[in-house]
C-alpha positions as a Markdown table, in Angstrom:
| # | Residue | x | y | z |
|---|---|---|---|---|
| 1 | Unk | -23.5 | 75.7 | -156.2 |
| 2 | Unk | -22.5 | 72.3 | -157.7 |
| 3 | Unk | -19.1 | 71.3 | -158.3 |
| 4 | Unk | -19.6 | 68.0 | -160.5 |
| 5 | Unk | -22.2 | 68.3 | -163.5 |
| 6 | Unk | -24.3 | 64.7 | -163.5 |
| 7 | Unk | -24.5 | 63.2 | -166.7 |
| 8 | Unk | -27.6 | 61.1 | -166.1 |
| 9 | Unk | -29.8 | 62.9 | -164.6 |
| 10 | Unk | -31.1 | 61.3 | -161.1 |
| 11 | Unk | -35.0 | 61.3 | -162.1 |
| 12 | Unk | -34.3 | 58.9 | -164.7 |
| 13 | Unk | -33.7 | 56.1 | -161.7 |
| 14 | Unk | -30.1 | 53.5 | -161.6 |
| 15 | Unk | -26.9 | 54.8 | -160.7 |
| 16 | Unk | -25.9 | 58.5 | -161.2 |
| 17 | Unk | -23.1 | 59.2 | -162.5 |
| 18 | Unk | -20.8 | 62.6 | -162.2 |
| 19 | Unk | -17.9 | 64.6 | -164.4 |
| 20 | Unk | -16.2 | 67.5 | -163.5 |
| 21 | Unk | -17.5 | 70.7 | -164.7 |
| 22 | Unk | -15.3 | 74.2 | -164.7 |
| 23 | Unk | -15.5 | 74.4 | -160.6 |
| 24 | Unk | -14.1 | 71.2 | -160.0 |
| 25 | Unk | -11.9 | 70.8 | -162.9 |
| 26 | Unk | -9.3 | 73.3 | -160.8 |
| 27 | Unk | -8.8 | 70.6 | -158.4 |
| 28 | Unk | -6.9 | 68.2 | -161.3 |
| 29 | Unk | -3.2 | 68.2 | -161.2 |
| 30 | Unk | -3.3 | 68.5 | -164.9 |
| 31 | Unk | -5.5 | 71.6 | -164.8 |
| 32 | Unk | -3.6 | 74.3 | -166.7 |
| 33 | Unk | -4.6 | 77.0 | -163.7 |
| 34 | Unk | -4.5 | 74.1 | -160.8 |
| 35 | Unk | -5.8 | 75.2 | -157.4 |
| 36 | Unk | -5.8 | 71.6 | -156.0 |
| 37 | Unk | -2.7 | 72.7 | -153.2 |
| 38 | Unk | -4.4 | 76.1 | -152.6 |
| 39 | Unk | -7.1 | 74.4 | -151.6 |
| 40 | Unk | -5.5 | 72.1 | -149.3 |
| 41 | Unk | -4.3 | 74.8 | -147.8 |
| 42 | Unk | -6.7 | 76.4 | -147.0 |
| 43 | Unk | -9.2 | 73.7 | -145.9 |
| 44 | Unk | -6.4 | 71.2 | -144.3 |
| 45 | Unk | -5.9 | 73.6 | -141.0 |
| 46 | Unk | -7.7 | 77.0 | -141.5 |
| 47 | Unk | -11.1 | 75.4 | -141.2 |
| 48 | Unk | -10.8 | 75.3 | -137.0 |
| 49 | Unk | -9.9 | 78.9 | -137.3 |
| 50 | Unk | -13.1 | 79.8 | -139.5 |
| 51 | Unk | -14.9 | 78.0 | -136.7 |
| 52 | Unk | -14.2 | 81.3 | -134.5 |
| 53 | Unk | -14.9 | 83.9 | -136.8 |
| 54 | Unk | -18.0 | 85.0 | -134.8 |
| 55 | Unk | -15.3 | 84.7 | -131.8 |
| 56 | Unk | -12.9 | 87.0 | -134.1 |
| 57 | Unk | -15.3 | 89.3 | -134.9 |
| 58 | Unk | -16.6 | 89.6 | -131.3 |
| 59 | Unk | -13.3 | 90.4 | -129.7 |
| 60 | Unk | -10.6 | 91.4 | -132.5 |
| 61 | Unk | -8.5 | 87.9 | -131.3 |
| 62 | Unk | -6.6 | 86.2 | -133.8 |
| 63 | Unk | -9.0 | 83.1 | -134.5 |
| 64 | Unk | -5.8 | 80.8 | -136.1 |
| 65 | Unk | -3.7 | 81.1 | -133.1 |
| 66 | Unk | -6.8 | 80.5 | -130.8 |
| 67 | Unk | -7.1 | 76.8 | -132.6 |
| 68 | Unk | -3.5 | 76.2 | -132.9 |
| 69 | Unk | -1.9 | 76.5 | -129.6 |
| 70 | Unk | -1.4 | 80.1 | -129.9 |
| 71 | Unk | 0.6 | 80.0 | -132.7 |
| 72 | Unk | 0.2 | 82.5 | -136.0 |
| 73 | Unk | 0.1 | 80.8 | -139.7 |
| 74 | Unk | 3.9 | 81.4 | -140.3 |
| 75 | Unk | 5.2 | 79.9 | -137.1 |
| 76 | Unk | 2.5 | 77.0 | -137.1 |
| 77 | Unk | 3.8 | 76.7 | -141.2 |
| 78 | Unk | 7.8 | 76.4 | -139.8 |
| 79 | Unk | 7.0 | 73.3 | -137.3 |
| 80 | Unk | 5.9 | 71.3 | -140.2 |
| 81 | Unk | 8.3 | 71.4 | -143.9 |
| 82 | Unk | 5.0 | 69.7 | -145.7 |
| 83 | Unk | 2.8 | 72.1 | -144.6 |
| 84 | Unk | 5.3 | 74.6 | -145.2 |
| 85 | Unk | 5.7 | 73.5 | -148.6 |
| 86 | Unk | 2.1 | 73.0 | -149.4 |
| 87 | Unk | 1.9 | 76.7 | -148.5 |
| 88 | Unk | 4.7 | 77.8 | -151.1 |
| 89 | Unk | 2.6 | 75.9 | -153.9 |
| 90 | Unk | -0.4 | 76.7 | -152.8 |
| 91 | Unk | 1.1 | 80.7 | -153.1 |
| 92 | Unk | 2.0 | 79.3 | -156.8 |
| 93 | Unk | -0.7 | 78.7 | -157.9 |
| 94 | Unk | -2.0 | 81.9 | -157.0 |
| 95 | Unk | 0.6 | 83.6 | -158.7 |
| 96 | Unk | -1.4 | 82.1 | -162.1 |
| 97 | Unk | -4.6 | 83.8 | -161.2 |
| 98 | Unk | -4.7 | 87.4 | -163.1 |
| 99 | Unk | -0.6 | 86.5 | -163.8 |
| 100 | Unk | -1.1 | 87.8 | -168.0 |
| 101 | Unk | -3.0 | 90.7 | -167.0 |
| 102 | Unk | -0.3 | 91.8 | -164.5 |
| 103 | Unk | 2.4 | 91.2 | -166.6 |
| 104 | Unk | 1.1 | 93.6 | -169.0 |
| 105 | Unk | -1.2 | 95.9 | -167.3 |
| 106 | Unk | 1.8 | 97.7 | -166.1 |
| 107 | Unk | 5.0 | 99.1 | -167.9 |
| 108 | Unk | 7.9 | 97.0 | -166.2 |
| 109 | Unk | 10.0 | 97.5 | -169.4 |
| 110 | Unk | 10.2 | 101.3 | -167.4 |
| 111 | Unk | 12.3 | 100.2 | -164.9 |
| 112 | Unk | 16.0 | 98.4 | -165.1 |
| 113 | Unk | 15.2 | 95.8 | -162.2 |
| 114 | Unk | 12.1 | 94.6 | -160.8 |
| 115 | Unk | 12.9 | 93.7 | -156.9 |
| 116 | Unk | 10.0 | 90.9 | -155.7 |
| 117 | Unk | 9.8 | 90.9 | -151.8 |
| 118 | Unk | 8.2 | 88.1 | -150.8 |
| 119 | Unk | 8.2 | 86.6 | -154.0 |
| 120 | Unk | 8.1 | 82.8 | -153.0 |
| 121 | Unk | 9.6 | 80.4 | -155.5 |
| 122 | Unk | 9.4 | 83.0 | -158.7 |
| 123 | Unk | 6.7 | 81.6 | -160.6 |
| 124 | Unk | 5.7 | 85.4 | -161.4 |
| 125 | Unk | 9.0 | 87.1 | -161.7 |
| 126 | Unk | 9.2 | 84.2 | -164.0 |
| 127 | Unk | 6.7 | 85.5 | -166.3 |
| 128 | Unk | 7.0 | 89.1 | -165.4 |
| 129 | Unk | 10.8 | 88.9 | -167.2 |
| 130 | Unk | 9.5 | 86.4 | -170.1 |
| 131 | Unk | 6.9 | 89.0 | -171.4 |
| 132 | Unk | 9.3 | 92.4 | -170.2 |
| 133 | Unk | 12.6 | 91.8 | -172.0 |
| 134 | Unk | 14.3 | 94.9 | -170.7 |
| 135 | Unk | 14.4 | 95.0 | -167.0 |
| 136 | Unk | 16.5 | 92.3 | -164.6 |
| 137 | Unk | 14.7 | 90.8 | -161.3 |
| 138 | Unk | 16.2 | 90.1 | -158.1 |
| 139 | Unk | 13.9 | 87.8 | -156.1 |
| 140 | Unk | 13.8 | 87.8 | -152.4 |
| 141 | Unk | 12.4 | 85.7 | -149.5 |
| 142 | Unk | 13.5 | 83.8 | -146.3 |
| 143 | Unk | 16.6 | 81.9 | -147.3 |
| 144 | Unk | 15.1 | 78.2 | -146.5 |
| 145 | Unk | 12.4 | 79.6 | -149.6 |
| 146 | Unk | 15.2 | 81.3 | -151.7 |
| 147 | Unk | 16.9 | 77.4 | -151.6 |
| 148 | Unk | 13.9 | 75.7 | -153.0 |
| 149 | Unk | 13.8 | 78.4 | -155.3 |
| 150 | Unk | 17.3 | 78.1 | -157.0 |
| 151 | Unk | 16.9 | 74.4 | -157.1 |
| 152 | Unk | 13.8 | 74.9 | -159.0 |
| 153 | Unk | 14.9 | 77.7 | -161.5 |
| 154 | Unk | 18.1 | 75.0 | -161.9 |
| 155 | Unk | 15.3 | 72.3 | -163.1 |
| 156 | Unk | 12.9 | 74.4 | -165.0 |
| 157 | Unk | 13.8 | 74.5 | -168.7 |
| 158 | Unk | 12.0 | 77.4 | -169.1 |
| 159 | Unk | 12.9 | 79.6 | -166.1 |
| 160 | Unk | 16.9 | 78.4 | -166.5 |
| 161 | Unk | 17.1 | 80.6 | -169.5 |
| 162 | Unk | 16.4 | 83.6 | -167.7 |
| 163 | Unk | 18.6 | 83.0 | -164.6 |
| 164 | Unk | 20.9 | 85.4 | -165.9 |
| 165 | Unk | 18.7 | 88.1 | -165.4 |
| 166 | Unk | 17.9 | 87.2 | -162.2 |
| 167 | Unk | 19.7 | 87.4 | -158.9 |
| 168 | Unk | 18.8 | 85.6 | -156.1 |
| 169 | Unk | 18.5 | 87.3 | -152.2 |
| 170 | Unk | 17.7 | 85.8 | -148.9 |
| 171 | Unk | 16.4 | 87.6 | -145.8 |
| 172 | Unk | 14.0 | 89.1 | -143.5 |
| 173 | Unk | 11.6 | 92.0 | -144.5 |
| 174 | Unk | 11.3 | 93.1 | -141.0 |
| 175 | Unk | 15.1 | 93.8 | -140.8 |
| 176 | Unk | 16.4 | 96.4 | -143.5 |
| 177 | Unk | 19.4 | 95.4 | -143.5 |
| 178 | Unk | 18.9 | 92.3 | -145.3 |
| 179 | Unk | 17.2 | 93.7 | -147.9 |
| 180 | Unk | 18.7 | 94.6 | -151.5 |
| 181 | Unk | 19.6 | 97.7 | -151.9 |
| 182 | Unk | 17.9 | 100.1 | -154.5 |
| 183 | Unk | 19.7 | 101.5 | -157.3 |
| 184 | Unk | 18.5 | 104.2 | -159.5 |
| 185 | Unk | 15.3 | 103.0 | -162.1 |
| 186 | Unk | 14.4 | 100.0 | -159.3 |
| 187 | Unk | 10.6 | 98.9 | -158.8 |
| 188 | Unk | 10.2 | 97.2 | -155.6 |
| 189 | Unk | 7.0 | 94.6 | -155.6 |
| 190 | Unk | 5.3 | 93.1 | -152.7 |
| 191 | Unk | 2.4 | 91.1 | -154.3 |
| 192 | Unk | 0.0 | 89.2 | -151.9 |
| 193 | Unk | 1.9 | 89.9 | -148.8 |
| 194 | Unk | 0.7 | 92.8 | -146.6 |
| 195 | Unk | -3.0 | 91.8 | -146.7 |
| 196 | Unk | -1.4 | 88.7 | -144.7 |
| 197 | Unk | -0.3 | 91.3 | -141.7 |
| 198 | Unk | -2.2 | 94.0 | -139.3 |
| 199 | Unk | -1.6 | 97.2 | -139.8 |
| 200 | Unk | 1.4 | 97.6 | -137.7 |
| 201 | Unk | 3.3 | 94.9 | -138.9 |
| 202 | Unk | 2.5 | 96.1 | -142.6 |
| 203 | Unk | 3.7 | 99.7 | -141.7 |
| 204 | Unk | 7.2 | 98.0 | -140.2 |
| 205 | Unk | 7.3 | 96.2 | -143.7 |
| 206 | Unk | 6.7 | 99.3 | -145.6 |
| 207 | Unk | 9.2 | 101.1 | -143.1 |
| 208 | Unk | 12.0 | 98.5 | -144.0 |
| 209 | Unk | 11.1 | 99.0 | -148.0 |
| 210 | Unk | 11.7 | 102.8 | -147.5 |
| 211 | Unk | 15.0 | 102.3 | -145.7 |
| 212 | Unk | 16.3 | 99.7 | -148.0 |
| 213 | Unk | 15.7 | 101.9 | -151.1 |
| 214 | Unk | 17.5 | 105.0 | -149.6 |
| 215 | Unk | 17.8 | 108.3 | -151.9 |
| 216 | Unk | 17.4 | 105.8 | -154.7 |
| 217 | Unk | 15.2 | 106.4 | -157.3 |
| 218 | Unk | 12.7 | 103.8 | -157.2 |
| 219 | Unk | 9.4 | 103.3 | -156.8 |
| 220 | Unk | 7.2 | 100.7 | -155.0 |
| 221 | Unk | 4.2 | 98.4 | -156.1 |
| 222 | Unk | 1.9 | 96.8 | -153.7 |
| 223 | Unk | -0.1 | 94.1 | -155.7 |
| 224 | Unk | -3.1 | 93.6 | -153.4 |
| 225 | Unk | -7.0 | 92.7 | -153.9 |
| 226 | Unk | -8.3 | 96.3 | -153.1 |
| 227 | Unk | -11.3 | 96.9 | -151.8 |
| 228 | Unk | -14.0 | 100.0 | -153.3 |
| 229 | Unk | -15.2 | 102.8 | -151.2 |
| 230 | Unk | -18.7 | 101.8 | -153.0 |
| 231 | Unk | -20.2 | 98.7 | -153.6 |
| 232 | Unk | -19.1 | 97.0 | -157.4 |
| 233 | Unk | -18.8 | 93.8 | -158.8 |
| 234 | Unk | -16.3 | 91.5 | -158.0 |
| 235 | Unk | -17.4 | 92.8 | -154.4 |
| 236 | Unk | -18.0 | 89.1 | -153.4 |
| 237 | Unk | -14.5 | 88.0 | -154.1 |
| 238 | Unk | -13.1 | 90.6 | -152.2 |
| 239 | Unk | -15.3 | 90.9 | -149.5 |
| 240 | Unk | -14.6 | 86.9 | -149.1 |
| 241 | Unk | -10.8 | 87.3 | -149.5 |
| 242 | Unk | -10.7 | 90.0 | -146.7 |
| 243 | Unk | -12.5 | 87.9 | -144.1 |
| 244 | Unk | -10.5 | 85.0 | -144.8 |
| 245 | Unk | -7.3 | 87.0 | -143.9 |
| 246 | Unk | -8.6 | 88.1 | -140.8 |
| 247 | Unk | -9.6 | 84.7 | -139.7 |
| 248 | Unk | -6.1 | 83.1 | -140.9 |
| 249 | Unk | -3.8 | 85.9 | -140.4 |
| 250 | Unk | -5.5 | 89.1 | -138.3 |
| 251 | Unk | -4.6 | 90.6 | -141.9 |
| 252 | Unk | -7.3 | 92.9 | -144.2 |
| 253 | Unk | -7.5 | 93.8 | -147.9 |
| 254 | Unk | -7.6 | 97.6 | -147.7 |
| 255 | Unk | -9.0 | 101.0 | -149.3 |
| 256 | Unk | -7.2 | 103.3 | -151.5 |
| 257 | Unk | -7.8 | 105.8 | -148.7 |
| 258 | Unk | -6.0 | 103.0 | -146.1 |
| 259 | Unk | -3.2 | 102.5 | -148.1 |
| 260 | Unk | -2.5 | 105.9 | -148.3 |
| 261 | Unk | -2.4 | 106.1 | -144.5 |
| 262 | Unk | -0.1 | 103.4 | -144.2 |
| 263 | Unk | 2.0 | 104.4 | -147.3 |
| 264 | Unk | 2.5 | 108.2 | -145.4 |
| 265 | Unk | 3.5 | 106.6 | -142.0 |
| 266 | Unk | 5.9 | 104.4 | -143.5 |
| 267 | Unk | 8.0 | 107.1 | -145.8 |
| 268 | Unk | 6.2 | 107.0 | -148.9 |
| 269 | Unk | 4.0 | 109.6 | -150.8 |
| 270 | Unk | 1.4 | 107.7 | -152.5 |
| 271 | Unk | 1.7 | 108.2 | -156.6 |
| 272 | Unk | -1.5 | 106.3 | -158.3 |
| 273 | Unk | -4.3 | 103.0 | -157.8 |
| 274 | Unk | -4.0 | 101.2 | -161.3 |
| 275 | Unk | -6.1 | 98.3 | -161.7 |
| 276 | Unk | -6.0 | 95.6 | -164.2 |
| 277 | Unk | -8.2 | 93.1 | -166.0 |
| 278 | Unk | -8.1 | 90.9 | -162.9 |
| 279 | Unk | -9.1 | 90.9 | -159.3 |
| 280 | Unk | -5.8 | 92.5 | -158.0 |
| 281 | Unk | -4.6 | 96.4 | -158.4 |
| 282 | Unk | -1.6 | 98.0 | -158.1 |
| 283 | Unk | -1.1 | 100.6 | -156.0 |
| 284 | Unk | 2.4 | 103.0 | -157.0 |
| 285 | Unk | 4.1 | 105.0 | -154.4 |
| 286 | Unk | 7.5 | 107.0 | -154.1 |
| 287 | Unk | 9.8 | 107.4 | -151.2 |
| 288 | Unk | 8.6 | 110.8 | -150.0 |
């Protein structure tokens, strides 16, 4: 598969020359759904780890802490503010990839506040509370993130006009205590994050949701690539995305049928799978 369309072609004879054609064009800064920094993400230092899948797949080790000195992604990411960085843009840029069909593939304007764990520098609670006039969000990540992010809410013209509906919280998902705590009509979201854990480190960040929303009545969404019990098209995509995690993280995209395992031992009662005209679904749950 080509990534640069030749506009003479090369049995003609002389030079050959190239232009970008849709693959490539991505990689431009001025690309309106730019990939470049996911991309140098993900090739930059997860390449030695794809190097050991067959290792991976052989002995269930973790193949990215095997090429870096034993460390996993997020403490290898801390040693190193560029990379960390690159990382947070990178996770951007993602946000733009089936952003319109989230937004309104799902009823937000349901709930009074829309609670993002994990939700980086805000680039989709951005968008979520530009197209959902009704609800408030309160976004939440590790506090050297949640810094970055109120400097660039501060410098976005855009995004400055909806800071006050939008609070700002810094902590740990592992440790409940940190968390906000749910009120009544609250939708928690964790979008792209538990594919990047094993199952007992996603169950502890489930657990912490559950104890963090209380007797509240809230509900949570878990924004994830899911993967069929049969074989359907975008299987590839999928299928791709959920070895990559294992390589980089030790992480999985998951079945319906898995998430509701996970959900149960965690607190929750699973509600509903709702997908949306995109690669990611949403999967609804209640505290049970």
């Amino acid at each position: 598969m080509g990534i640069f369309t030749a506009v003479k072609p090369l049995h003609r004879g002389g030079p050959a020359r190239f232009k970008n054609n849709r693959l490539s064009a991505v990689l431009r800064i001025d690309h309106p759904n730019c990939l470049r920094d996911m991309v140098l993400h993900q090739t930059d230092h997860n390449k030695p780890a794809w190097d050991e899948l067959a290792w991976a797949v052989r002995t269930g080790g973790k193949a990215f802490e095997k090429t870096h000195d034993g460390l996993s992604e997020f403490e290898w990411l801390k040693l190193d503010p560029k990379e960390e960085d690159k990382f947070s843009k990178a996770m951007k840029q993602v946000d733009n990839m089936g952003t319109n069909a989230m937004a309104t593939d799902y009823k937000w304007n349901a709930h009074s506040r829309i609670v993002d764990i994990g939700g980086a520098y805000g680039s989709f609670m951005a968008h979520l509370l530009t197209v959902n006039r009704k609800p408030r969000g309160v976004l939440f990540d590790q506090p050297q993130v949640i810094e970055r992010a109120k400097e660039m809410w501060a410098q976005n013209k855009h995004w400055s006009l909806l800071n006050p509906r939008l609070e700002f919280a810094a902590g740990d998902f592992f440790k409940p205590e940190t968390m906000p705590k749910a009120k009544d009509g609250d939708v928690y979201m964790m979008r792209l994050i538990l594919h990047d854990w094993d199952d007992k480190d996603s169950i502890a960040i489930l657990s912490s949701i559950r104890q963090a929303m209380g007797s509240a009545k809230a509900r949570l969404l878990i924004v994830e690539t899911t993967i069929g019990e049969e074989f359907a098209d975008p299987l590839f995509q999928r299928a791709l995305l959920d070895v990559h995690m294992m390589v980089a993280l030790n992480g999985a995209e998951r079945t319906v049928a898995q998430w509701k395992q996970m959900l149960g031992e965690a607190g929750f009662t699973f509600a509903r799978h709702i997908p949306t005209r995109s690669v990611f679904s949403i999967v609804e749950a209640l505290p049970a």
